[in-house]
MARMARMI-588765 format. One record per residue (C-alpha): x, y, z; residue in three letters. Coordinates in steps of 0.02 Angstrom, whole numbers, padded with zeros to 5 digits, always signed. Layout:
BEGIN
XYZALA/...
This chain:
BEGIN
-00992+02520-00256UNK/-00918+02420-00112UNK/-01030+02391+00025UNK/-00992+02324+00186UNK/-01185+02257+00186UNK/-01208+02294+00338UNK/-01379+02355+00287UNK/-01435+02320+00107UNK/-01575+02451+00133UNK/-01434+02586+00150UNK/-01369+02700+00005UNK/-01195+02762+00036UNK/-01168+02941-00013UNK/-01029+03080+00022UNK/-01151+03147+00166UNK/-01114+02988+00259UNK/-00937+03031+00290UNK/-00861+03171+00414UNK/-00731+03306+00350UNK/-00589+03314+00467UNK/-00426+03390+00379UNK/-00360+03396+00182UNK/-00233+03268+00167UNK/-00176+03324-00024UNK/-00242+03400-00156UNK/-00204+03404-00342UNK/-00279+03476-00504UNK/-00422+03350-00514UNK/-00494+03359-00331UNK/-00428+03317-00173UNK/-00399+03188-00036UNK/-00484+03216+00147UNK/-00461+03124+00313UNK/-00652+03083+00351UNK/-00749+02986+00472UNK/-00903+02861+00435UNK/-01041+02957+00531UNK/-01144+02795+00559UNK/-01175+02611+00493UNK/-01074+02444+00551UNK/-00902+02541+00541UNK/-00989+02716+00603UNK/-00821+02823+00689UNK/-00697+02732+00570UNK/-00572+02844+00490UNK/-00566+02847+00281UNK/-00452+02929+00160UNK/-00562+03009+00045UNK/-00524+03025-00134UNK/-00631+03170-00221UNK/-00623+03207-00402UNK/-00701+03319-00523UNK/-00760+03236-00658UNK/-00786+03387-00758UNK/-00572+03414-00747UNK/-00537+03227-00819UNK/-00492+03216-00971UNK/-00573+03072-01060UNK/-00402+02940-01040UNK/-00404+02995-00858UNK/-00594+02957-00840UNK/-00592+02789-00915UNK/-00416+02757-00787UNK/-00531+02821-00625UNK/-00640+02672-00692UNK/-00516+02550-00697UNK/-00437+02597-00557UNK/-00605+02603-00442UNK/-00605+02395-00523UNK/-00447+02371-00492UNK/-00454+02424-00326UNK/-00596+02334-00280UNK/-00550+02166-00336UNK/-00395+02184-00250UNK/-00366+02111-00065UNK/-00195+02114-00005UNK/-00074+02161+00131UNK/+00030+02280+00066UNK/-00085+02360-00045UNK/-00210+02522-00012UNK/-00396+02438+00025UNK/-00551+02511-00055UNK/-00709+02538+00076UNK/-00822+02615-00037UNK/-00852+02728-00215UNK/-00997+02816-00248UNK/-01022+02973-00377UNK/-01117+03122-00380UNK/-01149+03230-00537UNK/-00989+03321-00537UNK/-00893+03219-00421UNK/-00808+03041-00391UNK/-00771+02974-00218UNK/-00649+02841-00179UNK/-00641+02784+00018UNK/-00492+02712+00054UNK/-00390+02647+00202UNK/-00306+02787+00289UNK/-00117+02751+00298UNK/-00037+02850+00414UNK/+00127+02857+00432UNK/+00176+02950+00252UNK/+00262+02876+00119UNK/+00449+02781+00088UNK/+00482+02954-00038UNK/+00509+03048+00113UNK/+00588+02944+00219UNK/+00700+02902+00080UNK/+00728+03097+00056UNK/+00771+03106+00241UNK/+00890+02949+00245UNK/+00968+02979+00080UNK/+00984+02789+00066UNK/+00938+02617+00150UNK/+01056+02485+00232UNK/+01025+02321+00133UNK/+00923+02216+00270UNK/+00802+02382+00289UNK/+00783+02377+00090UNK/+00774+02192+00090UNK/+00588+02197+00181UNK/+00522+02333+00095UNK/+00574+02260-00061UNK/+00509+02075-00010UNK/+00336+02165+00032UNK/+00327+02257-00126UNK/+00372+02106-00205UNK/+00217+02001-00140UNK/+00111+02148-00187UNK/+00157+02149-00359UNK/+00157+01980-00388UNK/-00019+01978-00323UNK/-00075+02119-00449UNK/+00018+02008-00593UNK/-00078+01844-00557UNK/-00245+01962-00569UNK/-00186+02018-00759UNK/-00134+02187-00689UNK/+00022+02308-00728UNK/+00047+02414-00588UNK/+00158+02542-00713UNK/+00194+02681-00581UNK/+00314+02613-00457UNK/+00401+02758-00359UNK/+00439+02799-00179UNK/+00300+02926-00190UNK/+00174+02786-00204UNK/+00225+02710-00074UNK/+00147+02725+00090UNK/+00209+02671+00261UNK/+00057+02617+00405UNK/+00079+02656+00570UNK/+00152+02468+00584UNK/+00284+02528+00466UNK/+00231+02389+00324UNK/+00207+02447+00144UNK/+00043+02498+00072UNK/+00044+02514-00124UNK/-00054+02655-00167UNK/-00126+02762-00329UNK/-00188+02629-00457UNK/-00239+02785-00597UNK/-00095+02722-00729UNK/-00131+02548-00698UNK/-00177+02423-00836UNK/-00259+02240-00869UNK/-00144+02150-00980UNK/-00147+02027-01109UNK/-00071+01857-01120UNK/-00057+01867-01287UNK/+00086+01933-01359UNK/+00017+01996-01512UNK/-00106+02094-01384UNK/+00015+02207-01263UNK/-00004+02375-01190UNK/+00059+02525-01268UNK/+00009+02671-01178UNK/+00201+02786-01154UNK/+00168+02816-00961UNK/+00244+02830-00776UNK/+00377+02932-00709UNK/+00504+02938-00860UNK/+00669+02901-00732UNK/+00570+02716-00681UNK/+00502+02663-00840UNK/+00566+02509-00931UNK/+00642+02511-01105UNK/+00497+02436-01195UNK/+00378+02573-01105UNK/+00513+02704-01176UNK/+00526+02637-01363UNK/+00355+02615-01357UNK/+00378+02417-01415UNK/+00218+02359-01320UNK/+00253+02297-01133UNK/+00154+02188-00999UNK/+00173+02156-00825UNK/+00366+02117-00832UNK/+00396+02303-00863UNK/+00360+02334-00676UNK/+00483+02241-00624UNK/+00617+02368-00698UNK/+00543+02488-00615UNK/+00550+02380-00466UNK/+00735+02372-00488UNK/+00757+02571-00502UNK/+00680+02586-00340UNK/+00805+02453-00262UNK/+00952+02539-00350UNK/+00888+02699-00267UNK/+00856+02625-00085UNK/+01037+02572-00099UNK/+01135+02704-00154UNK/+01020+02867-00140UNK/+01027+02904-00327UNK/+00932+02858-00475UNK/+01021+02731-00599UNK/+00998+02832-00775UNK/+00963+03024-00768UNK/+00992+03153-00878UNK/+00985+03303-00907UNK/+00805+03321-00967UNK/+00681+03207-01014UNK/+00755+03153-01192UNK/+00940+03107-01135UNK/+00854+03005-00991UNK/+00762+02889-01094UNK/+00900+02886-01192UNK/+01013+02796-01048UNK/+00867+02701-01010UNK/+00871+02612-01187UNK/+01066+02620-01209UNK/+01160+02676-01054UNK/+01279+02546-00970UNK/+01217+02532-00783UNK/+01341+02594-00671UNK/+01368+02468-00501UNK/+01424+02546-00345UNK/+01575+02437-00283UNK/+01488+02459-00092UNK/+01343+02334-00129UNK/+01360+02176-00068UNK/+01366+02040-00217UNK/+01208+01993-00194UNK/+01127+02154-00209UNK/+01237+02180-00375UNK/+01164+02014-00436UNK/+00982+02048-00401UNK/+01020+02210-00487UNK/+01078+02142-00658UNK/+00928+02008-00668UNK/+00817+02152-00645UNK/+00914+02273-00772UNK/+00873+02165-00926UNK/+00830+02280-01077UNK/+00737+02119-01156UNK/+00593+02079-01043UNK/+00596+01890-01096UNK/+00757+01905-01010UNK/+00721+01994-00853UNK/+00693+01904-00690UNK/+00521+01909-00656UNK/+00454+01871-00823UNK/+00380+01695-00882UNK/+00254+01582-00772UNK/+00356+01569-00613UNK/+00442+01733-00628UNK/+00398+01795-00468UNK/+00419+01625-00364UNK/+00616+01656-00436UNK/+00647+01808-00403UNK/+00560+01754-00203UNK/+00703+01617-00201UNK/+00841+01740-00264UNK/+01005+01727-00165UNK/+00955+01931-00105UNK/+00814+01877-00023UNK/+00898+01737+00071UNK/+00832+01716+00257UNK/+00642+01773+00206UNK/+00526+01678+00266UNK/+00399+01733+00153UNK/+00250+01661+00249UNK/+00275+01741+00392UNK/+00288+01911+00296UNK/+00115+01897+00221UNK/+00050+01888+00399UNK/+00157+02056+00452UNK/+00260+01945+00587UNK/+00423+02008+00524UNK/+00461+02156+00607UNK/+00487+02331+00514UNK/+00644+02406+00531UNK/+00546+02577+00548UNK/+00392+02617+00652UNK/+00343+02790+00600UNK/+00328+02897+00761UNK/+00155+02979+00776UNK/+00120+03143+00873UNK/-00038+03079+00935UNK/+00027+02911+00968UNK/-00036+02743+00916UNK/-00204+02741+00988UNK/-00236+02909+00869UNK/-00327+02858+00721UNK/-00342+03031+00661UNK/-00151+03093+00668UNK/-00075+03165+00535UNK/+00113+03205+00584UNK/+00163+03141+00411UNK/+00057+03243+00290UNK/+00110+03410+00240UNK/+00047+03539+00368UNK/+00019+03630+00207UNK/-00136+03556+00178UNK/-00181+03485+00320UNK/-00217+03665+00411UNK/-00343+03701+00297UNK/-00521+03703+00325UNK/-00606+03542+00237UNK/-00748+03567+00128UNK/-00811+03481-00024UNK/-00851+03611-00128UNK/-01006+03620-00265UNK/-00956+03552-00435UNK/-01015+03607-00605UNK/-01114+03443-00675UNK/-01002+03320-00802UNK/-01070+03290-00969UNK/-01183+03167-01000UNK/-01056+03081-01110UNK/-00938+03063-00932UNK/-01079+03027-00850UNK/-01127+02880-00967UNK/-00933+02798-00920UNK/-00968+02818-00753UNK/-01128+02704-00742UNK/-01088+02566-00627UNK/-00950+02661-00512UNK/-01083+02678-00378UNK/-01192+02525-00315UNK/-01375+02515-00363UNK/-01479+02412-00234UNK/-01561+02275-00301UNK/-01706+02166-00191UNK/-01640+02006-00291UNK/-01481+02016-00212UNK/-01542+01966-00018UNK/-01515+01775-00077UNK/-01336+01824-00108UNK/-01299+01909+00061UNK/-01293+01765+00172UNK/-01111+01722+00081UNK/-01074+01911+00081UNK/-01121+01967+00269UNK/-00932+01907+00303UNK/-00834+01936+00162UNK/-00677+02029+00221UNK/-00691+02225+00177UNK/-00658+02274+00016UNK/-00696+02127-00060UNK/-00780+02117-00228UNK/-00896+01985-00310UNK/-00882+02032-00486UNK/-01082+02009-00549UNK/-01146+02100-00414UNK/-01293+02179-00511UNK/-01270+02370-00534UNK/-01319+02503-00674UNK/-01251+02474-00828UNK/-01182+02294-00781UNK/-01338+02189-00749UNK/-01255+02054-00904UNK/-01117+02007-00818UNK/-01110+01801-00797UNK/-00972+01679-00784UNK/-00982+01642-00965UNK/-00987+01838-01017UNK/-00829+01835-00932UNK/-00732+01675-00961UNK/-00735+01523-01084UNK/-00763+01346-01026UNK/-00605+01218-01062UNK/-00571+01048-01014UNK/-00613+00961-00864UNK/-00448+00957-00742UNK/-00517+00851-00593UNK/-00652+00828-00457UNK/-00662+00915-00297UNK/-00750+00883-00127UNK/-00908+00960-00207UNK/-00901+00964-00403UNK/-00797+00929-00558UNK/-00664+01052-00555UNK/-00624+01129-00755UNK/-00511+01258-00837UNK/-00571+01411-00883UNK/-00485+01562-00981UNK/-00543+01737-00955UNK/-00601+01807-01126UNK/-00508+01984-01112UNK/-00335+01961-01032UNK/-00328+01761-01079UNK/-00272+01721-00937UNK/-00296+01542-00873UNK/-00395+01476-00706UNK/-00477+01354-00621UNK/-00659+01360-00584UNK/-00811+01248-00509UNK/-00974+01265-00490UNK/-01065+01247-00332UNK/-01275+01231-00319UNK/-01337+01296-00171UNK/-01440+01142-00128UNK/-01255+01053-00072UNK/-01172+01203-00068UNK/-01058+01215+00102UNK/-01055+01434+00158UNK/-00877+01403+00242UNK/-00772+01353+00097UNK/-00820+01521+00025UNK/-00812+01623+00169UNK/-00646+01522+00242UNK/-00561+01560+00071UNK/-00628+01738+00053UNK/-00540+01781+00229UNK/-00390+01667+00217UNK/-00363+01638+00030UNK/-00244+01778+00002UNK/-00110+01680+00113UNK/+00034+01630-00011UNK/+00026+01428+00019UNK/-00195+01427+00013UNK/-00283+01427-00160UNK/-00318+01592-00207UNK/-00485+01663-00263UNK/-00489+01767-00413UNK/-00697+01802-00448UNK/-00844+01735-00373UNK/-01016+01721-00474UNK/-01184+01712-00401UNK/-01326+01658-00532UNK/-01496+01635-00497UNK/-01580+01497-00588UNK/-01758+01472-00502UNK/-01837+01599-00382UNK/-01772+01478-00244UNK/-01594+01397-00324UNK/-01436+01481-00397UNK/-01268+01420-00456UNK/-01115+01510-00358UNK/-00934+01482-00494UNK/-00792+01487-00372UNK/-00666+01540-00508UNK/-00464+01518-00427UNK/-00300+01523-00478UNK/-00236+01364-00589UNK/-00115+01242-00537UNK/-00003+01205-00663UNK/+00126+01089-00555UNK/+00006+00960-00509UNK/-00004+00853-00370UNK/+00102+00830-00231UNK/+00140+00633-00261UNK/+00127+00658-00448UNK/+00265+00794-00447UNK/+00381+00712-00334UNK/+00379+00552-00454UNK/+00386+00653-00603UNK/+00571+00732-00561UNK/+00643+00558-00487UNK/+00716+00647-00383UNK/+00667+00667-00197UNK/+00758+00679-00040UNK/+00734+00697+00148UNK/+00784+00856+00138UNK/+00649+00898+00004UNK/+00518+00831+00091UNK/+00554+00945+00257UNK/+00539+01077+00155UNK/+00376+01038+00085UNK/+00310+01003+00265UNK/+00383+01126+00323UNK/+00284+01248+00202UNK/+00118+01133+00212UNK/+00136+01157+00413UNK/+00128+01336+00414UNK/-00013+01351+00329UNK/-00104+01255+00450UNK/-00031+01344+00602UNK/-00107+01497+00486UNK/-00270+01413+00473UNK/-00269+01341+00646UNK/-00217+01510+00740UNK/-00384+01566+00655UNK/-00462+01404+00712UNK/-00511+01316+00551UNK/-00502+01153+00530UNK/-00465+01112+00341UNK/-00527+00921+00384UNK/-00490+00840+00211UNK/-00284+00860+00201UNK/-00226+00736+00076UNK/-00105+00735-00071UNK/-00221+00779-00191UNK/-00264+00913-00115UNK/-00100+00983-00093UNK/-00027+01041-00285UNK/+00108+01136-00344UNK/+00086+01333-00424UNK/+00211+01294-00572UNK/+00330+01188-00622UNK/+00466+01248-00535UNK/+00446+01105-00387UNK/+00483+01232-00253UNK/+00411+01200-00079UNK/+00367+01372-00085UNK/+00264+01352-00228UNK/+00153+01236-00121UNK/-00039+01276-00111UNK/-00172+01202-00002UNK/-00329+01180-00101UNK/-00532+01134-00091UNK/-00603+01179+00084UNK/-00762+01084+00047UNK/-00736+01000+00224UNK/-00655+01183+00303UNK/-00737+01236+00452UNK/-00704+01380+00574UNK/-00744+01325+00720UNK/-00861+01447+00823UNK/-00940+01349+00981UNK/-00890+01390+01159UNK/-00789+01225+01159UNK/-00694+01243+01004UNK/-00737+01056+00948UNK/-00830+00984+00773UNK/-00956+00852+00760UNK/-00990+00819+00594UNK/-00877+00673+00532UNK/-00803+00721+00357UNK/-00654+00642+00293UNK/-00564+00532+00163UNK/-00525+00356+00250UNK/-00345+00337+00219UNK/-00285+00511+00296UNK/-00442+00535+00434UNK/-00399+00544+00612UNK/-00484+00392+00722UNK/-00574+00529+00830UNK/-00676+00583+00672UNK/-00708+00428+00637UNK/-00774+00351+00816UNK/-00910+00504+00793UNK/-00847+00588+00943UNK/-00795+00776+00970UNK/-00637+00829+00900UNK/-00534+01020+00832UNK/-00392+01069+00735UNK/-00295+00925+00782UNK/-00378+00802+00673UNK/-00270+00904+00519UNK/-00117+00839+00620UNK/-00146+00666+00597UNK/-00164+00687+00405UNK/-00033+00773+00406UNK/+00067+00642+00483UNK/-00013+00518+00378UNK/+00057+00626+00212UNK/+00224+00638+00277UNK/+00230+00446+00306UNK/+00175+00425+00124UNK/+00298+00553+00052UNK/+00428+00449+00149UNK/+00400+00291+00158UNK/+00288+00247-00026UNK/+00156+00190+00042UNK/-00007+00262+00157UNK/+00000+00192+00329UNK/-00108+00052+00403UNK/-00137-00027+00243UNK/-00332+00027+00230UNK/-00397-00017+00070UNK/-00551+00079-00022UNK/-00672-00068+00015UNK/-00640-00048+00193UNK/-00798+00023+00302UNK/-00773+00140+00417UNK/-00791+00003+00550UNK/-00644-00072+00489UNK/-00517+00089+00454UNK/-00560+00150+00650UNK/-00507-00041+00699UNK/-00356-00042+00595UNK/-00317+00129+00660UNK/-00330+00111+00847UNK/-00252-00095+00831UNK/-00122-00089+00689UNK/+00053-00056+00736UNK/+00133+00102+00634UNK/+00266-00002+00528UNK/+00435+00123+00544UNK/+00565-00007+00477UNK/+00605-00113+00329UNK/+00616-00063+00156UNK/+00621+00132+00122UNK/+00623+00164+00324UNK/+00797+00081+00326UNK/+00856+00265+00226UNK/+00746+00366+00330UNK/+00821+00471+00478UNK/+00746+00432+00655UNK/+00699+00630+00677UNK/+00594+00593+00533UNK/+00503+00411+00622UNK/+00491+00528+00784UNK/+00398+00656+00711UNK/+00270+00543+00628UNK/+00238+00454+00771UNK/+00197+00616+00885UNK/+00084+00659+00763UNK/+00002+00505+00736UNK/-00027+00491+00919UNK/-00192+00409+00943UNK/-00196+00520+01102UNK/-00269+00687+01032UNK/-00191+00783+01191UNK/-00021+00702+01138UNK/-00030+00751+00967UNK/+00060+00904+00934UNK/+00010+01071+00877UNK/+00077+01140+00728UNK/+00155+01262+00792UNK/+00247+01138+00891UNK/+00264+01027+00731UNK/+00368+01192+00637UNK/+00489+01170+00789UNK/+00515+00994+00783UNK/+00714+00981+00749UNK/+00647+00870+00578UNK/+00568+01042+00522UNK/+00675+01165+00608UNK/+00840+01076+00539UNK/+00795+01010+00377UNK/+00928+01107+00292UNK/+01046+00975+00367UNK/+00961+00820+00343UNK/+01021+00693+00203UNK/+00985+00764+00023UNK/+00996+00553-00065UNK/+00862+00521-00158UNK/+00733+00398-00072UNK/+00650+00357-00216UNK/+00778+00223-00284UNK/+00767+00140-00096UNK/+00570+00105-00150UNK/+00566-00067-00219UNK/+00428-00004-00321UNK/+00404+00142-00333UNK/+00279+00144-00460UNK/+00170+00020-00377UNK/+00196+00147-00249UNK/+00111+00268-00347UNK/-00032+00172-00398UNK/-00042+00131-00240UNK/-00055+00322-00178UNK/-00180+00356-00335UNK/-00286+00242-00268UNK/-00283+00298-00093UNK/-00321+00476-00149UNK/-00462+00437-00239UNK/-00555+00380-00119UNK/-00698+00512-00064UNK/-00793+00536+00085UNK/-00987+00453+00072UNK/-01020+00568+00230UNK/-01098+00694+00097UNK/-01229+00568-00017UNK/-01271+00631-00186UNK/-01249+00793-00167UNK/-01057+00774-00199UNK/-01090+00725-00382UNK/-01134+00886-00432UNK/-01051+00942-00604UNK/-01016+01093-00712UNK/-01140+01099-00850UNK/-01114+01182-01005UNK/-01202+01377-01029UNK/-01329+01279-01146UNK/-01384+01185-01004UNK/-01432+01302-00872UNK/-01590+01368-00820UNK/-01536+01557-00830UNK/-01457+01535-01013UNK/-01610+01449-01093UNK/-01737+01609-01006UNK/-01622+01712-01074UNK/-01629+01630-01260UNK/-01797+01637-01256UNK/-01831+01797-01216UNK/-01711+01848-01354UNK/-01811+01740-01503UNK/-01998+01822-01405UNK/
């Protein structure tokens, strides 16, 4: 069960929760409006899922299951958040997020249709949802207006996870369940073929077809003839749509999935730079600063949590109450172990990184009935080591069910820093930051315990690396990297962390593609949120050749000390080489003198082919002045940034005399780590042989 933790001592049941109207109900239970009668969130308003386990038929038992998993290791934006599950006897209860303002089936059934721009952001947002779910090794399988939801804000909320699946990436190991609404399912789901995640994305393009021109694209008569024009029909184009809805259209309507856009490794980062989406910034979007083009109106009016304008008055007259259910079998009870949360005393050392984990979220080995087993290596095989981080050795992993590849390090709590956890826990799901995809906790004395931080894997590589490997780079380029690698930070910064280790290893591409959007931000080791009444840090982390001179003289200093690495970066990416020629041998005596003394070299070699926007930029930002530094909000409007479509698109790679002396020049700089941390930074990822918990474990098996 998810709890919020606000008191470990407290078991969650259905008598915590209010009745306050019926929202729906179907054949298996119902859904109520409800309100949390005490605890940290006591007066907040729920959805309340209620199902009778006795009804479920044994597939739809074992997809309450998944979906109650699914849903809590899902944290997103535009997707339905899960507070809380707990069971009874005869009854399963799902607490979710109460979205208010109905869903996009009845708008759509009121406007008949959508202009383009409306269905452009509701298609971007369902877009980043499902791309989200497909990096987790999920098929949604049941895209449809009806599951849909609208908040009061008017932004998306995916909802109803029962037909959703885990998939394999395997080939030889794909899903084959025939499910969905018949009119959105995708030709392999039809023919029964096998299918993975791809297949959503067909049904992702019968909802576009419908937003656009009212009607569904293959329909017959009954069931039979429309799965029939699903595998053979020719799709019919409405001449009305502009071309590059049409085009969008026919990448999506690919009867091979290989074929369809969406599919392969960078799939979705594609079909984010398709021509249709053109003029979304898809950053922005993730934090809900693009405006809906529809706020739903609510009788009660915003302040009125409880409202329920768009729910059918139908059910929503009627008198709530849970009513008594006959007992499930003890066969559906045995599935059912480990939907609700067991309290366990061992768990208090784990609450200090869980007091402020966003809601909803889930750490996977959280001990509960029926799942007391569950490790890091129950759950995913050890591969190669890919590279060091602030804190540990950093090595691929591959999860043993889906096969699906990730990055993971292991962190002893004896060095183990709370923020990096915490920061990426609330911030992580931000496009252009690392995501987290599990979290382990394992005890290995009574006073010591290993936390894996398992994320998603890089498979670009580094900034510098990548830029060298395509030999081609231009001015223009590198805008739109900064561009991306800047708003993150004013993300961060508006939150008021301070990522204080922003280099170019720590800055790697998601694929292949070399997309500035695919840009990610990665090991917070050094993160900090900063929480004192003056906003300032203390504590001098850094790496020497990107480190602002204000963490070095030991003296206060905030967000701003990301600027200056950030302008130190962009000097790099332009001009080949790191700035004030500091040298790994140098002490820190010596980089803060050749910081505040050196003269920032702008001219000469490569900086003869760079434009002066770009030299003006770099030198606001590597103001020695902290109060003349710029923000980075005011960085993202520099005309460099805001302009960079227009600026020169030569390469500046062939200007570099040497470029790759240049590189092992760059290598060299980025290897250089901070000593502020001693020993404890040389902590590695043993093997499951090695640790404390694995050999207890062996021998109790052989006693």
């Amino acid at each position: 069960m998810i709890h919020k933790l606000e008191n470990r001592a407290e078991k969650i049941d259905p008598s915590h929760f209010e009745l306050l109207k019926v929202l729906g109900q179907g054949s298996f239970g119902k859904v109520f409006l409800v309100k949390k009668r005490s605890g940290r969130d006591a007066k907040k308003i729920y959805a309340m899922k209620v199902l009778k386990k006795a009804s479920l038929k044994i597939r739809d038992r074992e997809r309450t299951k998944l979906e109650r998993n699914i849903l809590a290791d899902v944290r997103h934006p535009f997707i339905v958040e899960l507070y809380y599950a707990m069971q009874t006897d005869g009854k399963l209860y799902l607490v979710l997020e109460f979205v208010k303002g109905g869903d996009l089936f009845t708008k759509l059934s009121r406007d008949f249709m959508f202009s383009e721009q409306d269905a452009q952001f509701y298609l971007a947002e369902l877009a980043s949802a499902l791309s989200h779910l497909h990096s987790l090794g999920i098929i949604y399988r049941d895209l449809k207006p009806e599951n849909i939801l609208l908040a009061g804000d008017g932004h998306v909320k995916l909802t109803d996870f029962g037909l959703s699946k885990e998939y394999f990436e395997d080939e030889d190991k794909k899903a084959e369940s025939f499910c969905g609404t018949v009119e959105y399912m995708a030709p392999e789901v039809v023919s029964r073929k096998g299918h993975d995640h791809v297949c959503d994305w067909w049904s992702y393009a019968v909802l576009m077809y419908e937003m656009l021109t009212g009607k569904l694209p293959f329909h017959g008569r009954d069931r039979r003839e429309t799965m029939n024009q699903i595998l053979k029909a020719k799709l019919s184009m409405p001449n009305f749509l502009r071309q590059e809805s049409q085009l969008l259209l026919r990448d999506l309507f690919k009867r091979n999935p290989k074929n369809r856009l969406g599919s392969g490794p960078d799939g979705p980062e594609r079909l984010k730079r398709h021509i249709f989406f053109k003029g979304i910034d898809w950053n922005a979007l993730f934090r809900k600063d693009v405006k809906p083009p529809f706020i739903p109106m609510l009788s009660g009016g915003k302040t009125d949590e409880t409202d329920t304008h768009w729910f059918d008055n139908e059910f929503t007259r009627r008198t709530p109450r849970d009513s008594p259910a006959v007992p499930a079998s003890a066969g559906a009870n045995r599935l059912f172990r480990g939907f609700s949360h067991n309290d366990e005393p061992e768990m208090q050392m784990e609450s200090k990184f869980r007091n402020e984990v966003p809601d909803g979220f889930f750490l996977t080995n959280v001990p509960y009935d029926g799942n007391q087993d569950k490790t890091f290596h129950t759950q995913f095989e050890m591969l190669n080591s890919i590279g060091k981080g602030s804190a540990s050795e950093v090595y691929k992993c591959q999860h043993k069910t889906t096969k699906k590849l990730y990055a993971v390090k292991g962190l002893q709590n004896e060095g183990m820093r709370d923020d990096e956890i915490q920061i990426l826990l609330r911030y992580g799901q931000h496009p252009n930051i690392i995501t987290v995809k599990d979290i382990f906790i394992e005890k290995e004395t009574k006073d010591t315990f290993t936390v894996y931080l398992v994320t998603e894997l890089m498979t670009g590589g580094e900034l510098f690396d990548k830029i060298l490997r395509q030999k081609q780079f231009s001015e223009r380029e590198a805008s739109a990297v900064m561009k991306t690698i800047t708003q993150t930070l004013a993300y961060l910064h508006k939150a008021h962390v301070a990522h204080r280790d922003l280099k170019p290893s720590n800055i790697l591409y998601a694929d292949e593609s070399g997309d500035a959007s695919t840009v990610r931000i990665v090991d917070f080791g050094f993160a900090k949120q900063l929480r004192h009444e003056n906003g300032m840090l203390m504590t001098p982390h850094f790496t020497k050749n990107f480190v602002a001179p204000e963490v070095l003289s030991k003296n206060s200093y905030d967000v701003s000390c990301d600027i200056w690495s950030l302008g130190c970066i962009m000097y790099t990416m332009l001009g080949g080489v790191a700035p004030y020629k500091i040298s790994e041998g140098d002490s820190e005596e010596v980089v803060l003198k050749k910081l505040s003394e050196s003269d920032l070299c702008l001219s000469g070699g490569n900086w003869n082919h760079i434009s002066a926007s770009a030299k003006d930029l770099i030198q606001q930002m590597l103001s020695l002045d902290v109060k003349q530094r710029p923000s980075a909000e005011q960085v993202l409007d520099h005309e460099w940034i805001r302009n960079g479509q227009n600026l020169s698109n030569s390469n500046i790679l062939t200007a570099l005399a040497d470029p790759l002396s240049a590189n092992r020049l760059i290598g060299t700089s980025i290897g250089v780590i901070s000593q502020a941390r001693g020993d404890k930074t040389n902590l590695s990822l043993k093997t499951p042989a090695a640790s404390g918990l694995f050999l207890r474990r062996k021998k109790k098996e052989r006693g």
